[in-house]
Structure formats: C-alpha cells, structure tokens
C-alpha positions in Angstrom: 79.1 104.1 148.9 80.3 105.1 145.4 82.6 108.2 144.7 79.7 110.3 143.8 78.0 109.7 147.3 81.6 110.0 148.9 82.2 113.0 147.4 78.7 114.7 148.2 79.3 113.4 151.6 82.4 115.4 152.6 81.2 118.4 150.8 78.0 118.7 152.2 77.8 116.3 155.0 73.8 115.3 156.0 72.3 119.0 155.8 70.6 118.7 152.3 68.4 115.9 153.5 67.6 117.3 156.7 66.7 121.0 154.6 64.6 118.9 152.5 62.7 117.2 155.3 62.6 120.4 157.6 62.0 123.0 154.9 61.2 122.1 151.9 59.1 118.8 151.8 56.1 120.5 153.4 53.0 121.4 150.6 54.2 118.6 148.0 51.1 116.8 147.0 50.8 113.3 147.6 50.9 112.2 143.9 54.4 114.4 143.3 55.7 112.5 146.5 54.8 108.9 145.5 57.1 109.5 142.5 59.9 110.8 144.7 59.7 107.8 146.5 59.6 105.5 143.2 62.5 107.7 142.1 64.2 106.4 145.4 63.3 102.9 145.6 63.4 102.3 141.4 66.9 104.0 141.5 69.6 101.3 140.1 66.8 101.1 137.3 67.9 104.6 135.9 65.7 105.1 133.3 62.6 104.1 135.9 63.7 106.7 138.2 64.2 109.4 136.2 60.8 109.2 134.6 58.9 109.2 138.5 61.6 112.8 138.5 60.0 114.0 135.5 56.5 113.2 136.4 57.5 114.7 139.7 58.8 117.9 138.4 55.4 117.7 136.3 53.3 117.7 139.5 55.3 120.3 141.4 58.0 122.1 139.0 59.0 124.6 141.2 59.5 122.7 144.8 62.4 122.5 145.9 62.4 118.7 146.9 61.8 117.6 143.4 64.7 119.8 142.2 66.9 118.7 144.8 65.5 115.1 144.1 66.6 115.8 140.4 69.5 117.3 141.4 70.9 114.5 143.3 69.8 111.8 141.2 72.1 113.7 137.8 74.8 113.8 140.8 75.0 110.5 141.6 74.8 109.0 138.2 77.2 111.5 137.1 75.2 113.5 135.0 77.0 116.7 136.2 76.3 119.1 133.5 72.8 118.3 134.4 73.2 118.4 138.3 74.2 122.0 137.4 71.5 122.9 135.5 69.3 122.2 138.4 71.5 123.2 140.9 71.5 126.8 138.8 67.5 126.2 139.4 67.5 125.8 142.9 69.8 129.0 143.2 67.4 130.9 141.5 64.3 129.4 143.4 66.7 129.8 146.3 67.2 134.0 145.5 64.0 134.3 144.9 62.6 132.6 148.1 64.8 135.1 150.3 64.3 138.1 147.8 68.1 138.3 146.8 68.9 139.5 143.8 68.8 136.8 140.8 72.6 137.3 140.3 74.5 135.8 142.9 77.1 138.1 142.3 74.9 140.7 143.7 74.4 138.8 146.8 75.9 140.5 149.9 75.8 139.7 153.0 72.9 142.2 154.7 70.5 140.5 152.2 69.5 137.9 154.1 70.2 136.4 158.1 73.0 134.2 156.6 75.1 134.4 160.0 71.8 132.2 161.8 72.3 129.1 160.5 68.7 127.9 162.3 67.3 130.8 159.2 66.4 127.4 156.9 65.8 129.6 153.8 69.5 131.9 153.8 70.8 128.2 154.7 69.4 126.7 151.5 70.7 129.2 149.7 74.3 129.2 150.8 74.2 125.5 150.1 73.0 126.0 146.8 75.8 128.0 145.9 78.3 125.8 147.2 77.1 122.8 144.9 76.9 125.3 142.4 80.6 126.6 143.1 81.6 122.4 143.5 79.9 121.6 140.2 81.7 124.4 138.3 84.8 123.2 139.2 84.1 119.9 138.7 83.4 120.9 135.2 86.3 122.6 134.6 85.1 125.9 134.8 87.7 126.9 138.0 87.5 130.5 137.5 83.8 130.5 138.2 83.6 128.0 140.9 86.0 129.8 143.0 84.3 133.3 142.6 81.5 131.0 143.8 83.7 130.1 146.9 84.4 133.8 147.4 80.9 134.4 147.6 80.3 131.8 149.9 82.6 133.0 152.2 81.8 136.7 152.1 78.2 135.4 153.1 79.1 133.3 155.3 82.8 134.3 157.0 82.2 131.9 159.9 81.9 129.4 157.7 79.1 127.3 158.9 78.7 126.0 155.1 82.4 124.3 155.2 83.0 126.5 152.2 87.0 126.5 152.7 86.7 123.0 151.7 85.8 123.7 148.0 88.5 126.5 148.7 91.1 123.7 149.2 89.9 121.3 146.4 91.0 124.6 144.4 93.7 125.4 145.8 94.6 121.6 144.9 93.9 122.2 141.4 96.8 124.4 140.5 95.4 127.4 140.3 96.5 130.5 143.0 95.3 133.9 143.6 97.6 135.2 141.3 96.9 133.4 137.9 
C-alpha cells in the first residue's frame, strides 16, 4: 500500500467504498460502469485509466461514483490539486443532493439528519467535506482546511466522521487557535 492509499486509509477508513456501493452506484448505466472498471483494472497504466474516467464522466458527469472514481484516482497518483477540484464537485453535488446551501459555510447543523449516521446522503456529505478540509491542508492552504474541520465538527459533534483526526494533523502543523 503506498502513502497515498495509507494516508486515505486512516483518514477515512473503508466508508467511501461502501457509500459508493450502497448509495451512489445505483442508476449508472452499464457503458459508464465498464469504464470504471477499466479505470480499476488499467490503473498502473495511468494514462489508460484516466481516459475510461473521462469517458466515464462523459457518460454520467454528475454521478457521484464517477467523481469519486475521479477523485480517488488524482488522490492516489498525487494529483492533489485535482483531487480537490473534484472533491469541491462532489461537495457541491453533495449540498445539492440534501438541499444545503452551496456554501458550506452556510451549512448548520439542522440542515440535514447529520447526527444518523445510517442517513447515506448527510453521510456523503460530511465526508466530502472532510477530504475537502484534508486536501486543503495538504495543499498548504491550513487556514481553510481547518475552518473545514470546524465545520465538520459543528455538524457532526459526536464525531462519527473521525474529524478530530484532521484536527490533530493541524494541530501538528504548527499552527494553534491563536495565530
């Protein structure tokens, strides 16, 4: 398992996959899901895989399991800027599938049933946010990432999405509440 994998591991743990196949792999057409599957199986051939993604994303732009397809393939070959770009996709699919507002900063937590984590759609988008909130700071951008965290936490103050995780990762980085 390389770092990227390792590192998606303990920040996420198995849940994507399983929103994928619970939620979010229904009504993809067989065509769009052949390419996922070449995507998968052509995957140390980079330039393969990514063009089965981008006939994917051509057959079904706006599911979900292309974009997280997309988005994990970018993470993996540590494409982050581009991970985020589709992770900043998802969280709008993500709003817009539980009728938040676009803004995540506008999210609170009465928008949606974010304490049940059984409700697969507030679930998908709490972990959106946290891969947008890890991305950030794995850009650099640690002011942004941890009002990310914030949010995640405020949505979710039982933590179900192991949000306090990123929380220590910036706590790590040198930065405190203060600066």
């Amino acid at each position: 398992m390389g770092p990227a994998a390792r590192d998606e591991q303990e920040m996420f743990g198995t849940e994507p996959a399983m929103l994928v196949d619970a939620l979010l792999g229904g009504g993809l057409s067989e065509a769009a899901q052949r390419h996922l599957d070449q995507a998968a199986n052509l995957y140390h051939h980079a330039e393969m895989a990514e063009q089965h993604l981008t006939e994917a994303r051509a057959l079904a732009p706006d599911h979900a399991a292309v974009m997280i397809g997309l988005y994990r393939f970018f993470f993996y070959k540590g494409r982050l800027q581009e991970a985020l770009e589709v992770a900043c996709t998802c969280l709008t699919k993500a709003a817009r599938d539980n009728k938040l507002a676009l803004d995540w900063h506008c999210v609170r937590p009465d928008d949606a049933n974010f304490s049940d984590f059984g409700a697969a759609l507030p679930r998908f988008y709490l972990f959106t946010l946290k891969a947008y909130a890890y991305l950030q700071m794995r850009l650099g951008d640690l002011d942004e990432g941890y009002a990310a965290i914030e949010k995640l936490l405020e949505l979710d103050p039982t933590d179900k999405v192991n949000a306090k995780l990123l929380l220590g990762v910036w706590q790590r980085s040198g930065k405190s509440d203060e600066d």
